[in-house]
C-alpha positions as CSV (number, residue, x, y, z in Angstrom):
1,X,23.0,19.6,21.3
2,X,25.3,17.7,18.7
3,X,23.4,14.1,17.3
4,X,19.9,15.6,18.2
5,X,17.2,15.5,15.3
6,X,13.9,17.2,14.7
7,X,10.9,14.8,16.2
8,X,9.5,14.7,12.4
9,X,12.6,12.9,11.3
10,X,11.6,9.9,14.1
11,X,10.7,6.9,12.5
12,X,9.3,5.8,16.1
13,X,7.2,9.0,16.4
14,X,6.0,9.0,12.9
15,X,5.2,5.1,13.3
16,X,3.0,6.0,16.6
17,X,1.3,8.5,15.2
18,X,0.2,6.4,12.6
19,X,-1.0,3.6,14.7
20,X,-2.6,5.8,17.0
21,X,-4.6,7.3,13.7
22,X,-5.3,4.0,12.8
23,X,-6.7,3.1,16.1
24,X,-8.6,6.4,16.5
25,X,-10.2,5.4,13.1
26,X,-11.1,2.0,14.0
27,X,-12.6,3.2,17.5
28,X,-14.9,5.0,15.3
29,X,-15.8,3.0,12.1
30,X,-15.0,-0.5,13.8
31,X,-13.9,-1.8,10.1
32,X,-11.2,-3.8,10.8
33,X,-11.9,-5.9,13.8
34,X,-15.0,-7.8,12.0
35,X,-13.3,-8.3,8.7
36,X,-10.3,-9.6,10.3
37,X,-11.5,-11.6,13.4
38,X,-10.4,-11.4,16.8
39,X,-7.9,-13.6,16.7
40,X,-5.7,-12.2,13.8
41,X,-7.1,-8.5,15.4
42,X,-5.0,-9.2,18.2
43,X,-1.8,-10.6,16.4
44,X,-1.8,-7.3,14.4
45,X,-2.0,-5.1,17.9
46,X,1.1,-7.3,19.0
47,X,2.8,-6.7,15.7
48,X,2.3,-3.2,16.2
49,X,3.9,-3.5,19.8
50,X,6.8,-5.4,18.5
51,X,7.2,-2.7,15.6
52,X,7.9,0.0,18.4
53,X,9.9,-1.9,20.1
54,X,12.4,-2.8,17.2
55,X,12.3,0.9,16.5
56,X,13.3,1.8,19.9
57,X,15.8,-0.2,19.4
58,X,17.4,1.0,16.9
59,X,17.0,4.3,17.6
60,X,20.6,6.2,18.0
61,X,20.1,9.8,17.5
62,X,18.0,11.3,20.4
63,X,15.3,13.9,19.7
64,X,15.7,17.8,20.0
65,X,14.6,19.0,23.0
């Protein structure tokens, strides 16, 4: 398939991995949440959101199957 790429070359799938360590690290140690305070807690989880979505976005290479 011409214009594929590997999925490590994916700047969305290497940014969801790293949010989903993130968040598998803060289920754990709950570090962030206290420091932090809901309210800016939950501006950084819609940054996030928005982050993916940009990167979707402008995504034009699809991945190799």
């Amino acid at each position: 398939m011409d214009g594929c790429k590997p999925w490590w070359k994916s700047k969305t799938l290497r940014f969801n991995a790293l949010v989903g360590m993130c968040a598998a690290a803060e289920s754990s140690l709950h570090l962030l949440q206290p420091l932090l305070g809901e309210h800016t807690y939950l501006i950084l989880l819609f940054g996030v959101t928005v982050g993916n979505a940009v990167l979707r976005v402008l995504t034009t290479q699809a991945l190799r199957a």
